[in-house]
TILOKOL-611746 format. One line per field, with one value per residue: residue in one letter; y, x, z of N, C-alpha, C, O in turn. Coordinates in steps of 0.2 Angstrom, whole numbers. Example, Ala and Ser with C-alpha at 12.3 -4.5 7.8 and 13.67 -1.06 7.14 Angstrom:
BEGIN
rest: (A S)
n.py: (-28 -11)
n.px: (66 64)
n.pz: (39 35)
ca.py: (-22 -5)
ca.px: (62 68)
ca.pz: (39 36)
c.py: (-16 0)
c.px: (66 64)
c.pz: (39 39)
o.py: (-17 6)
o.px: (71 67)
o.pz: (42 40)
// end
This chain:
BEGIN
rest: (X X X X X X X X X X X X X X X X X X X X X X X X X X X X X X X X X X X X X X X X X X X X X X X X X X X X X X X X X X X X X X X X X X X X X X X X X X X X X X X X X X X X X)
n.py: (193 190 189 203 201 189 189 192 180 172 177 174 159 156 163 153 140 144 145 134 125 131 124 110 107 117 119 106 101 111 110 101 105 118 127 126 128 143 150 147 152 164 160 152 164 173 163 162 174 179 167 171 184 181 173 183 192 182 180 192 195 182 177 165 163 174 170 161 167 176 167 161 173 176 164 166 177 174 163 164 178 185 177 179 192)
n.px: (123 123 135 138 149 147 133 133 136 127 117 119 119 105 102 107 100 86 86 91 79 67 74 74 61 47 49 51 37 32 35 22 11 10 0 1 14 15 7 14 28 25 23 33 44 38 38 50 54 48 54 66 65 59 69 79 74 73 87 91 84 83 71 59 45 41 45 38 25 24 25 12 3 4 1 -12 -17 -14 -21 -35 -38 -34 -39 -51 -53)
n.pz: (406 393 381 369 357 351 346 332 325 329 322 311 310 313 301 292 297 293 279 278 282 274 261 263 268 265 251 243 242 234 219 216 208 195 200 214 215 211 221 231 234 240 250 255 257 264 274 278 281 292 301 302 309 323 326 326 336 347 349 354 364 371 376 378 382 377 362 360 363 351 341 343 340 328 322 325 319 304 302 307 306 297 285 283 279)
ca.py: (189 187 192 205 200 183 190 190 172 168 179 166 151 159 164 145 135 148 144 125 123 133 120 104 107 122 118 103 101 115 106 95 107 126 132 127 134 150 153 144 156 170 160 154 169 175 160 161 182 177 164 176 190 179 168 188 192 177 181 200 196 176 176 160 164 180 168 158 170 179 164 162 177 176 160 168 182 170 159 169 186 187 174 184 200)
ca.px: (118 127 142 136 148 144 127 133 137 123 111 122 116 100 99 106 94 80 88 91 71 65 77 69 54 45 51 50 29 30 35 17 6 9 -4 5 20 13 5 17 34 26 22 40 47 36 39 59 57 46 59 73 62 57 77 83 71 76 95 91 79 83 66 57 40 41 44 29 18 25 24 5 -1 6 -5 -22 -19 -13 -26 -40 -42 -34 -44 -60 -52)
ca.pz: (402 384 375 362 352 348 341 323 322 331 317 306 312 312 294 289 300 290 273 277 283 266 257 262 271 262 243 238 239 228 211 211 200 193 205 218 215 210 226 237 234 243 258 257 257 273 281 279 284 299 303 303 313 326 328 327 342 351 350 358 370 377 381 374 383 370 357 360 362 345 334 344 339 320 322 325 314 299 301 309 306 287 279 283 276)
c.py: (185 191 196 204 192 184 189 186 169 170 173 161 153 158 155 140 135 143 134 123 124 127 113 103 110 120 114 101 106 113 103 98 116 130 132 128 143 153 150 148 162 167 156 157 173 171 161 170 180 172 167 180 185 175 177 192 188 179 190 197 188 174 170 160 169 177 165 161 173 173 163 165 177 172 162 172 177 166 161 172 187 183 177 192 200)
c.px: (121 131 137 138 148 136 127 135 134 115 115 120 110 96 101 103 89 79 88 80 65 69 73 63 48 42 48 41 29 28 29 14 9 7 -1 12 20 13 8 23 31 24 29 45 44 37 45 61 54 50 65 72 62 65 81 80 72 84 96 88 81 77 61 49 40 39 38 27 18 24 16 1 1 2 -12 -22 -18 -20 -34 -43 -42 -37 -48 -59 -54)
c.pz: (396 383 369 356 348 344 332 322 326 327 310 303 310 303 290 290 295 283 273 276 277 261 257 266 266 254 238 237 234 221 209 207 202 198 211 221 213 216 233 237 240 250 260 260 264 277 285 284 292 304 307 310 320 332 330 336 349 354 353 363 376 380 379 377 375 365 356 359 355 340 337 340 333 319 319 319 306 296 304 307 298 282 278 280 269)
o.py: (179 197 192 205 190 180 186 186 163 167 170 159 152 155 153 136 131 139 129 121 120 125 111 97 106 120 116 101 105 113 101 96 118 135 137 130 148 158 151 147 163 170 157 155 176 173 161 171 180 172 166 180 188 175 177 193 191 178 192 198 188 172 174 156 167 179 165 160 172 175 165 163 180 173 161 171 178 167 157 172 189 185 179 197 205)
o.px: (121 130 134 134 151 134 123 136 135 110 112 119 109 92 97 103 87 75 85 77 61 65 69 61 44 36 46 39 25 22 28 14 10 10 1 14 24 18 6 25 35 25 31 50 48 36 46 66 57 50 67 75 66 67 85 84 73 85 102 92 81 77 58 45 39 34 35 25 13 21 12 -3 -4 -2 -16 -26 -22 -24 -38 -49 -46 -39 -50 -63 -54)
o.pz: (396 385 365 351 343 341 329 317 327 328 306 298 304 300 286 286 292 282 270 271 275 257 253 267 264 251 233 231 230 218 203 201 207 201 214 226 214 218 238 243 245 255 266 263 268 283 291 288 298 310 312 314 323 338 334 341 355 360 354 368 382 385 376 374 369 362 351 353 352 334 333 336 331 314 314 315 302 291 302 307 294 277 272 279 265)
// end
């Protein structure tokens, strides 16, 4: 299937794809007002850990249906279920 050990330089990539996409995707809308950067760090910080969780899942498993479905359902629940809590 895969070499096991090529896994850690491909959790590598992984973490600096994450770290890149947080850099200039995420970020920079932060700086326009206070409130938006208040309330925008913490969803940085779960985007970049869901990032990780999701590329580290990927690199065990090889299964990209998986992945779909996994960012799917973080989907629903994100914006679905938890606003109404």
């Amino acid at each position: 299937m895969f070499d096991r050990k090529t896994i850690p330089d491909d959790i590598l990539v992984v973490i600096i794809l994450v770290i890149l996409t947080a850099v200039f995707i995420l970020i920079p809308p932060l700086g326009d007002t206070w409130v938006r950067t208040i309330l925008g760090l913490p969803m940085v910080l779960f985007t970049s850990m869901a990032g990780l969780a999701i590329g580290y899942l990927f690199q065990v498993t090889r299964s990209l249906p998986l992945i779909a479905l996994t960012h799917g359902l973080m989907n629903v629940f994100l914006f679905v279920f938890i606003p109404h809590l």
